[in-house]
DSSP file (Angstrom, degrees, kcal/mol; ACC not computed):
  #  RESIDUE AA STRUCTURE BP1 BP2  ACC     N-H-->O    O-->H-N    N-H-->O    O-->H-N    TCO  KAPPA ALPHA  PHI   PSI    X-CA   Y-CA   Z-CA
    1    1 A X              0   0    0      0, 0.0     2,-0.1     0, 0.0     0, 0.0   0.000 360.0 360.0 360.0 135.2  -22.7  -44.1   95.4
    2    2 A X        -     0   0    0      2,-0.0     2,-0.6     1,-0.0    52,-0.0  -0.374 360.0-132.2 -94.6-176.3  -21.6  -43.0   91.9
    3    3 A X    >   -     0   0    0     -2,-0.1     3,-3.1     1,-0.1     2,-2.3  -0.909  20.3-136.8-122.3 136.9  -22.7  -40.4   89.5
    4    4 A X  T 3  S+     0   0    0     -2,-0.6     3,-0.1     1,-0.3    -1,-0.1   0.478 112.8  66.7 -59.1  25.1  -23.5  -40.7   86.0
    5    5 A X  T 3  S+     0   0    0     -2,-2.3     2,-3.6     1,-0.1    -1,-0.3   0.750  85.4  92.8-108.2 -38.9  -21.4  -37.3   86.2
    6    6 A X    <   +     0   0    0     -3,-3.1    49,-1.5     1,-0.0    50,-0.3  -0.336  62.5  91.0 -71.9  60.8  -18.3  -39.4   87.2
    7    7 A X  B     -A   54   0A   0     -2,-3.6     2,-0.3    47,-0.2    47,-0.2  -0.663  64.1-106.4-125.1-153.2  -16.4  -40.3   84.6
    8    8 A X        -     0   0    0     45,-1.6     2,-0.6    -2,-0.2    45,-0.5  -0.743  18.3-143.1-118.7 173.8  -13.7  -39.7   82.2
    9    9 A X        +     0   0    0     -2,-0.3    18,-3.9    43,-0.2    19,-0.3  -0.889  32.7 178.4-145.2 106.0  -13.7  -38.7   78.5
   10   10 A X  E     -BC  26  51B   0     41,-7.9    41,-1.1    -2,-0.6     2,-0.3  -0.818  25.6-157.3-128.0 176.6  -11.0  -40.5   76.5
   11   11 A X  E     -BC  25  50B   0     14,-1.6    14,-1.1    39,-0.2     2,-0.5  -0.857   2.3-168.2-126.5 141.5   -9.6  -40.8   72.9
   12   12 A X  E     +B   24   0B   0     37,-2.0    36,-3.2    -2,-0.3     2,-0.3  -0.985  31.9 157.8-141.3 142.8   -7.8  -43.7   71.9
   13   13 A X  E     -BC  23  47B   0     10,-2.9    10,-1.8    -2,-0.5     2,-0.3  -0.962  43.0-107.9-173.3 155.9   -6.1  -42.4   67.9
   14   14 A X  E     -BC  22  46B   0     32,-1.9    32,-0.5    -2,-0.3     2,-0.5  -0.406  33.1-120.5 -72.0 149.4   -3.0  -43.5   65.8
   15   15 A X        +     0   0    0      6,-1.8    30,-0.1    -2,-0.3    27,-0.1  -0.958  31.6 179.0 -73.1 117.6    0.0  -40.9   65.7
   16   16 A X        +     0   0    0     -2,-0.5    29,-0.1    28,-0.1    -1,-0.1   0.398  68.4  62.9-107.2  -2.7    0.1  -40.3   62.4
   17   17 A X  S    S-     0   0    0     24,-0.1    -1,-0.1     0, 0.0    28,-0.0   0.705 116.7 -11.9-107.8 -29.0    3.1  -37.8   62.8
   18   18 A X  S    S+     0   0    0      3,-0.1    -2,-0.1     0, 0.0     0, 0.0   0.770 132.3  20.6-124.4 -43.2    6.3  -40.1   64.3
   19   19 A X  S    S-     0   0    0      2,-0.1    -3,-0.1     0, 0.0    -5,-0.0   0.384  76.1-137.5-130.8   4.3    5.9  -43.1   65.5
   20   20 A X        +     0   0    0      1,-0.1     2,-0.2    -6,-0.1    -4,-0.1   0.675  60.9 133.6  68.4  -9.0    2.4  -44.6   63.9
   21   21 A X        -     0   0    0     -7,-0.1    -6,-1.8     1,-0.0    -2,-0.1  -0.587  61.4-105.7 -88.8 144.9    1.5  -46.1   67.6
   22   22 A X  E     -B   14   0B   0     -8,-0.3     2,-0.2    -2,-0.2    -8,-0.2  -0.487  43.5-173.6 -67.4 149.5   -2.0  -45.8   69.2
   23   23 A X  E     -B   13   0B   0    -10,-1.8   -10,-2.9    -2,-0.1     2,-0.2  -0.862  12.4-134.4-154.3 151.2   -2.1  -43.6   71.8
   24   24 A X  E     +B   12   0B   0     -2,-0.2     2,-0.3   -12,-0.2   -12,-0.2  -0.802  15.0 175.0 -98.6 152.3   -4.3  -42.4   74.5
   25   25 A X  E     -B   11   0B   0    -14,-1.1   -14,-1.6    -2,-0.2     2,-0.7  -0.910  17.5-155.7-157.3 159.3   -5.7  -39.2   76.3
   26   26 A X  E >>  -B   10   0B   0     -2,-0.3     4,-0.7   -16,-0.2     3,-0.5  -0.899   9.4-165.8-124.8 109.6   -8.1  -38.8   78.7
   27   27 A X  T 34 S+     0   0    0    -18,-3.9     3,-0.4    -2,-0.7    -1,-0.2   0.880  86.6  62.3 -62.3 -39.5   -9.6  -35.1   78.4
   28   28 A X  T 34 S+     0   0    0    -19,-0.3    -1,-0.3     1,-0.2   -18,-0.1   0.767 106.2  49.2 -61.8 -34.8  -11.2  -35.0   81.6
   29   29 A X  T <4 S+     0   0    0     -3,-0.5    -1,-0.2   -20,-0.3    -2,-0.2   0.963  85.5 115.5 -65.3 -65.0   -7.7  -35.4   83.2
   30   30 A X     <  -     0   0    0     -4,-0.7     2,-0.2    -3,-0.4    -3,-0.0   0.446  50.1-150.2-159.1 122.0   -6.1  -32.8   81.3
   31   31 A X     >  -     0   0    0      1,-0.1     4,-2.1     0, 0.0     3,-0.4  -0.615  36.8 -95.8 -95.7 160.3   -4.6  -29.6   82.9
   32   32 A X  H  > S+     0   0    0     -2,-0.2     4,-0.5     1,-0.2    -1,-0.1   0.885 116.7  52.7 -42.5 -45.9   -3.9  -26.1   82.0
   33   33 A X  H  4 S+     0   0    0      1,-0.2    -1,-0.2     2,-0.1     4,-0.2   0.725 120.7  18.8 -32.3 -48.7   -0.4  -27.3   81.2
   34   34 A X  H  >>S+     0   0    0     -3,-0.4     4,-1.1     2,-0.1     5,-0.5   0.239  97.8 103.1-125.6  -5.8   -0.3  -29.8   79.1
   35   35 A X  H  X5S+     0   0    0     -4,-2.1     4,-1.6     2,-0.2     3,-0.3   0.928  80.5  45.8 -58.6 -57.5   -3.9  -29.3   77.8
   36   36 A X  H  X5S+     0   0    0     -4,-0.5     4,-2.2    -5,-0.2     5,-0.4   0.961 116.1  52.7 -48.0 -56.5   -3.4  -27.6   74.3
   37   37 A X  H  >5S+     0   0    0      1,-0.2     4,-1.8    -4,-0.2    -1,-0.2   0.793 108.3  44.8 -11.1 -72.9   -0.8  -30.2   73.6
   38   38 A X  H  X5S+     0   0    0     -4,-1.1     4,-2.1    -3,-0.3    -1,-0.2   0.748 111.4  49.4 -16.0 -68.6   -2.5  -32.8   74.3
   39   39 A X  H  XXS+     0   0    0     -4,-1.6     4,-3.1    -5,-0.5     5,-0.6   0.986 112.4  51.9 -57.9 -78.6   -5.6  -31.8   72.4
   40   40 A X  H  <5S+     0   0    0     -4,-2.2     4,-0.4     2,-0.2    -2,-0.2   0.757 112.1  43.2 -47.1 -29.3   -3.3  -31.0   69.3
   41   41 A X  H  <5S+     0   0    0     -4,-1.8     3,-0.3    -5,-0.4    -1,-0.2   0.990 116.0  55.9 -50.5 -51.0   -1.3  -34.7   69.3
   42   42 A X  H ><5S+     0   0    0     -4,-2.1     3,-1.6     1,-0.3    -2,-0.2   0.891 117.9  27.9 -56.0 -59.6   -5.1  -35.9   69.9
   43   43 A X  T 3<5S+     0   0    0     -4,-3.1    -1,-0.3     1,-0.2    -2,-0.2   0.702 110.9  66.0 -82.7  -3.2   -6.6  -34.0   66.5
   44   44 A X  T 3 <S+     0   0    0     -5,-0.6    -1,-0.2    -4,-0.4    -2,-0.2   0.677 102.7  82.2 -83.4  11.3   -3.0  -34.2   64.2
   45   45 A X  S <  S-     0   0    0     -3,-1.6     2,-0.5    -4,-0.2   -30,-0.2  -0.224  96.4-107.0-105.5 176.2   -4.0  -38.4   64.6
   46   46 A X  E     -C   14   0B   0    -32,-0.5   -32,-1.9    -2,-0.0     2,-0.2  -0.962  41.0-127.3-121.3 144.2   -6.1  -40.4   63.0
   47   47 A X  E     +C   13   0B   0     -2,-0.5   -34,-0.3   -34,-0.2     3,-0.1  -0.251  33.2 169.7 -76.2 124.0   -9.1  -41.0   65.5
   48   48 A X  E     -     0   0B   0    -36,-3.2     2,-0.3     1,-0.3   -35,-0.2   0.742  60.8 -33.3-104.4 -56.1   -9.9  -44.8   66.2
   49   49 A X  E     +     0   0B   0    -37,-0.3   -37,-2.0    31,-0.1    -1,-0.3  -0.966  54.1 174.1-153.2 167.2  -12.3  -44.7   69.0
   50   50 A X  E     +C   11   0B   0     -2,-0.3     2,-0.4   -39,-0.3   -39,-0.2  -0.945  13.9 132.8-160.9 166.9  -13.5  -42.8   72.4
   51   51 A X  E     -C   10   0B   0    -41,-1.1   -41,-7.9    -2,-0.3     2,-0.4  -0.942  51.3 -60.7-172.0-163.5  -16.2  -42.6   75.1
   52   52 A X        -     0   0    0     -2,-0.4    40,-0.7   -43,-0.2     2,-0.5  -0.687  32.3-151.1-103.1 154.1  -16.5  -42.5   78.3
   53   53 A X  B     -D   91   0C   0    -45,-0.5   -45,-1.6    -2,-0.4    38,-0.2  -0.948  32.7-109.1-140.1 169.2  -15.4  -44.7   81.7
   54   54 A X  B     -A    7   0A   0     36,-2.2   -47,-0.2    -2,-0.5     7,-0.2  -0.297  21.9-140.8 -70.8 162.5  -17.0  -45.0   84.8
   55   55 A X  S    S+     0   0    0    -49,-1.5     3,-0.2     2,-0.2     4,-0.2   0.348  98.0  68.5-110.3 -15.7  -14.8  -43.2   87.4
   56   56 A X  S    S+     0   0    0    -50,-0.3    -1,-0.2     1,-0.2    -2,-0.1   0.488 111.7  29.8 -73.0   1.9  -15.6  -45.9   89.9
   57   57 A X  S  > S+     0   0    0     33,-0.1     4,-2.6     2,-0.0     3,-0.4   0.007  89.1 136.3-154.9  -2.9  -13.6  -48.6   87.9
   58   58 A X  H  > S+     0   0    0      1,-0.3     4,-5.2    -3,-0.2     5,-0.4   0.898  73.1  36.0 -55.2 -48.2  -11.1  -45.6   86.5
   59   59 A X  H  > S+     0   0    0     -4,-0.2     4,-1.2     1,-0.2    -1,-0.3   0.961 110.4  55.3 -96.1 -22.2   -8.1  -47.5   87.0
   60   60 A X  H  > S+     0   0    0     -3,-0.4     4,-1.0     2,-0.2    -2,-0.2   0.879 110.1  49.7  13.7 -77.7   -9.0  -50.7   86.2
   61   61 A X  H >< S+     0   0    0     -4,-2.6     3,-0.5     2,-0.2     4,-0.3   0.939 109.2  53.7 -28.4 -74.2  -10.2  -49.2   82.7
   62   62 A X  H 3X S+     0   0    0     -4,-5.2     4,-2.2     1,-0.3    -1,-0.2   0.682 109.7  49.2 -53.3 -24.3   -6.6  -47.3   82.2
   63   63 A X  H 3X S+     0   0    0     -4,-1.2     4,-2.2    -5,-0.4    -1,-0.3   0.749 110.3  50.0 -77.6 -16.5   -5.1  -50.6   82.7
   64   64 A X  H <X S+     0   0    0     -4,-1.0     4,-2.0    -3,-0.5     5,-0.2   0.997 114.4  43.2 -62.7 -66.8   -7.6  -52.2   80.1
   65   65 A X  H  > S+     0   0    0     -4,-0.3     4,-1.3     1,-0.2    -2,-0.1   0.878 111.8  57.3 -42.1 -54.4   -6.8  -49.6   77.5
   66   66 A X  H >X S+     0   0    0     -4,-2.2     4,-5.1     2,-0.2     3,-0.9   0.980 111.4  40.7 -27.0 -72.1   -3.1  -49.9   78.3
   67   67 A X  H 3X S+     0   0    0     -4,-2.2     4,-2.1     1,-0.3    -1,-0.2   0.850 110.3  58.9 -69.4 -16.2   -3.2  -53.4   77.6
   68   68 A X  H 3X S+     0   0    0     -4,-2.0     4,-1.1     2,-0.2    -1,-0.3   0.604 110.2  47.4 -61.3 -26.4   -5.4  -52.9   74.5
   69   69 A X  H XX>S+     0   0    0     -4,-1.3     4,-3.4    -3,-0.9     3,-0.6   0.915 101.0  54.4 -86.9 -55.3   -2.8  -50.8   73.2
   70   70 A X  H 3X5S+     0   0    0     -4,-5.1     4,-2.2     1,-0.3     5,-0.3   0.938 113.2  53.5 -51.8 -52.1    0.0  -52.5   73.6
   71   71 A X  H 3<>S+     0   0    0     -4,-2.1     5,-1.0    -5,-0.2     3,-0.5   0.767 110.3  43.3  14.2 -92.1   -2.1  -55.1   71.7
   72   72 A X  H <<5S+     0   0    0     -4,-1.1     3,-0.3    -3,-0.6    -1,-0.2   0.653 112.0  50.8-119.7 -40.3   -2.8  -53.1   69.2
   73   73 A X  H  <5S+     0   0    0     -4,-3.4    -1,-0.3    -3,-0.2    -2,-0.2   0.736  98.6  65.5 -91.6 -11.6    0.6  -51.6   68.7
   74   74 A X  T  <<S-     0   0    0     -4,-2.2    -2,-0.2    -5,-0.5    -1,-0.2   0.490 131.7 -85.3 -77.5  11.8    2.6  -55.2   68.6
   75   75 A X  T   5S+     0   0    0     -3,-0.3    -3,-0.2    -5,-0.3    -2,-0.1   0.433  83.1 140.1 115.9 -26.4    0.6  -55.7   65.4
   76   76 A X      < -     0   0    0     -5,-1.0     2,-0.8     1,-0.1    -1,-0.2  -0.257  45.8-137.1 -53.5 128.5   -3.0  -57.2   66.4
   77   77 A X        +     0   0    0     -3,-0.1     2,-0.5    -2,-0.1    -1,-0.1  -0.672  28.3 177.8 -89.9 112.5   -5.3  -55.9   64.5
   78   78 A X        -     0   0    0     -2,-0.8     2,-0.1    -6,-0.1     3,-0.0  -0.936  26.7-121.6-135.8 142.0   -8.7  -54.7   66.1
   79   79 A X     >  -     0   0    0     -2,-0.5     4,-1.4     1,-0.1     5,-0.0  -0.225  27.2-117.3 -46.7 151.2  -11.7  -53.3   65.3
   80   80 A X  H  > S+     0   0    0      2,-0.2     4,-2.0     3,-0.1     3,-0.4   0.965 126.2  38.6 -27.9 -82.1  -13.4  -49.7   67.1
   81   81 A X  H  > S+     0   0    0      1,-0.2     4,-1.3     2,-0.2     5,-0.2   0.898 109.4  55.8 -61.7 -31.8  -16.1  -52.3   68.2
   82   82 A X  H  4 S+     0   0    0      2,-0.2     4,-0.4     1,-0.2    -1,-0.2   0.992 110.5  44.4 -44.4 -67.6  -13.8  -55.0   68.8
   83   83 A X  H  X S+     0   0    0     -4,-1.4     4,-0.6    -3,-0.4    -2,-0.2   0.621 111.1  57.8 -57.3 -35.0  -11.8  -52.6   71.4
   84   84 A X  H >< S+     0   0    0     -4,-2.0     3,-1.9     2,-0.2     4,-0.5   0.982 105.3  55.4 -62.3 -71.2  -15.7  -51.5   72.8
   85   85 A X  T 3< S+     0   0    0     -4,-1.3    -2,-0.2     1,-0.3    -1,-0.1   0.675 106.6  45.3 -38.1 -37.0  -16.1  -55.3   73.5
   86   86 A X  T 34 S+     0   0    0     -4,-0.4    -1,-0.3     1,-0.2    -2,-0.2   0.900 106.7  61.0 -82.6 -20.0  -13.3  -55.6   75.5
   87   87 A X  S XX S+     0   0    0     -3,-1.9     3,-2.1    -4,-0.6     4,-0.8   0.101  74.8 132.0-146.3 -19.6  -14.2  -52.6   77.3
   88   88 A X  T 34 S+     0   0    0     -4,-0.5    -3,-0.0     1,-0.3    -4,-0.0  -0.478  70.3  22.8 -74.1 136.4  -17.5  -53.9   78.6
   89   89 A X  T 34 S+     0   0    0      2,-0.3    -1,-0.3     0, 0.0   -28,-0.1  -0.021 115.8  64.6 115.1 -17.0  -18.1  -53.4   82.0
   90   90 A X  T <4 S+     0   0    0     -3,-2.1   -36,-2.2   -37,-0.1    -2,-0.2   0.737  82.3  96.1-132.7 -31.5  -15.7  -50.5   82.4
   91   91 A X  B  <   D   53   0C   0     -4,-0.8    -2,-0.3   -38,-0.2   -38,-0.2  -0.577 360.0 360.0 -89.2 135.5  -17.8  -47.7   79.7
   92   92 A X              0   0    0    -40,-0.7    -1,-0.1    -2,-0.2   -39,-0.1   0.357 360.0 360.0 -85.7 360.0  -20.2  -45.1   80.9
């Protein structure tokens, strides 16, 4: 059985500093290592969208986003709610 406590907490934002591409990060993942990093790519961007996804479905999701990005970064143009829409089924 899951728990609404089980999920992830992600960010989906442009890089606005090299390369212009959507990018992901998923905070809840995130270690002492690489966590300030991380965090700092996350806020030097320009934010498109984030939530949560159920943790039962986790990898599922990351393959969703994945393919939403690549999407997104071959030129398709999508909405914050657009990207929510595909997402259904998989957000906490």
């Amino acid at each position: 059985m899951a728990f609404e406590s089980e999920k992830t907490m992600f960010e989906v934002y442009r890089e606005k500093t090299y390369t212009d591409k959507f990018r992901v990060v998923y905070f809840t993942e995130l270690n002492d290592h690489n966590k300030g990093s991380e965090i700092n790519r996350a806020m030097s961007g320009e934010h498109f969208t984030d939530g949560f996804i159920r943790d039962i479905k986790k990898e599922e999701a990351k393959a969703r986003i994945d393919g939403l990005l690549d999407r997104m970064n071959s030129g398709e143009s999508m909405t914050p709610e657009q990207f929510e829409r595909e997402m259904t089924g998989y957000l906490a």
